[in-house]
N, C-alpha and C positions, 0 to 999 in steps of 0.2 A: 497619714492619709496621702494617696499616690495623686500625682497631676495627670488632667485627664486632656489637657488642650494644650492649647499656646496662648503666652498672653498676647494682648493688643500692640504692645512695643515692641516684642518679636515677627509679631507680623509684619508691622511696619519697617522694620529692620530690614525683614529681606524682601519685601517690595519695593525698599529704596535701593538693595543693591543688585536685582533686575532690572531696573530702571535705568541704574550708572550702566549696566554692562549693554542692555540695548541700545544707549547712546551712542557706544563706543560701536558697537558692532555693524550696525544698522548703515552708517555712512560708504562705513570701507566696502560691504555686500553693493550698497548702488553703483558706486565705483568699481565693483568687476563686474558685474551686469553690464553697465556701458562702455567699458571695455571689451567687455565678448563681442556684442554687435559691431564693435568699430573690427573686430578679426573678421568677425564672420563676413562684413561686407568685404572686407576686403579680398576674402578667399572666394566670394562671389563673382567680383571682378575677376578675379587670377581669371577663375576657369571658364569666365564669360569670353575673356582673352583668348585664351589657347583655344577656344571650341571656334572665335570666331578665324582665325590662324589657320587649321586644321581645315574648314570649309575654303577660305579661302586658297589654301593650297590643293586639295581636289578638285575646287571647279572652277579655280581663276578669276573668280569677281568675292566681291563682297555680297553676305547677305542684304536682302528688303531694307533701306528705311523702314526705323520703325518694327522690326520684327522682335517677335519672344520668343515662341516654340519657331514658328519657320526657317528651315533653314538648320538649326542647332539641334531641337528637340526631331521632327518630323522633317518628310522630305519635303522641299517646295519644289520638286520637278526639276531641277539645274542637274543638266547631263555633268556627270563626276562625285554627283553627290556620294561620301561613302558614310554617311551618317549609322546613328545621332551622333554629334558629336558632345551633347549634355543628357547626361540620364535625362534629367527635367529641369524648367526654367524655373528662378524664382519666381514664385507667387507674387512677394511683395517683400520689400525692403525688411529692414528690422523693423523699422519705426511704422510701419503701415502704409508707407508710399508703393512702387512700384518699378520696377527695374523696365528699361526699354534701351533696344541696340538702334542707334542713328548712325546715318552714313547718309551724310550732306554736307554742306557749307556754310553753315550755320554760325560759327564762332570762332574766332581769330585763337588760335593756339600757337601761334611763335612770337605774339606781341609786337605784330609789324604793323597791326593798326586795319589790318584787310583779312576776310574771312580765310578760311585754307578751307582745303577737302580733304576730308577725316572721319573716322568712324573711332565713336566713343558712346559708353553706356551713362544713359541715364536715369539719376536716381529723385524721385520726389521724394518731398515730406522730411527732409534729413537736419537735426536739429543744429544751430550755428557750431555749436562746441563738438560735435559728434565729426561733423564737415571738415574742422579744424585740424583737429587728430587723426582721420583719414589723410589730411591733403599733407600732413607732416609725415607719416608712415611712409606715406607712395612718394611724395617728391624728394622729400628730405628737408623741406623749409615749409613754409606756411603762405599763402599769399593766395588769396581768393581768385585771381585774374590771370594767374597764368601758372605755365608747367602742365604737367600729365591732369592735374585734380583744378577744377576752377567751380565756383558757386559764387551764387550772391548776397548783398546782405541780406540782416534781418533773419529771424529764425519760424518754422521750418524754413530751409534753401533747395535748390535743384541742384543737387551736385551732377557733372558731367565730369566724367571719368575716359581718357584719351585709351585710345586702342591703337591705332594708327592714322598716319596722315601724310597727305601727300607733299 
């Protein structure tokens, strides 16, 4: 007489060895996921940099405090503009925050204790480990409070990302 199923212990068999292999697999996969967004921010900045570089070299000032599309994406009326100089601005972070270009005095970036004027992008919503690993990529060391990448504690953080300063 021919077998017409599986038994119960084979089944079991290999539900326990999808089990072991989704364990195994399942970590590494979140681990390139958070890894992609920490590239991808990063390659956000590169080209938020150069677009803002690029405006600033045809029309001698920095763009708006504060600007997304103005200035980068569309023109804001500044005689020299030779835009866009970004197809289009990000939407939003990876993490669902928001990207924005500042250009104020807002935050001590040489660690002398006194604001500077600088233009640097900022990112909300950014998760402490995520922060981490960006601010190690871009500086080369890790340190919340100073270099090119600074945030605060606690997690999400506001990362501010240096462009230039005076």
């Amino acid at each position: 007489m021919g077998r017409k199923g599986f038994t119960l212990i084979e089944l079991i068999v290999v539900i326990a060895i999808i089990a072991i292999l989704a364990a195994i697999i399942a970590p590494n996969a979140f681990k390139a996921i958070e890894k992609a967004k920490v590239s991808a921010t990063i390659a956000d900045y590169k080209s938020i940099k150069t677009a803002a570089m690029a405006y600033y070299s045809d029309v001698g000032t920095w763009p708006a405090d504060g600007s997304t599309t103005a200035g980068f994406v569309t023109d804001d009326g500044s005689t020299g503009w030779d835009g866009p100089y970004l197809e289009k601005w990000p939407a939003v972070d990876r993490w669902g925050g928001s990207y924005t270009f500042e250009n104020d005095s807002a935050r001590d970036w040489d660690g002398d204790g006194t604001n500077d004027a600088a233009r640097y992008i900022q990112l909300t919503s950014v998760p402490s480990t995520a922060a981490g690993k960006i601010d190690l990529q871009v500086d080369g060391t890790a340190g919340t409070a100073s270099g090119y990448v600074q945030y605060g504690s606690g997690s999400p953080v506001t990362l501010y990302m240096l462009i230039s300063q005076d």
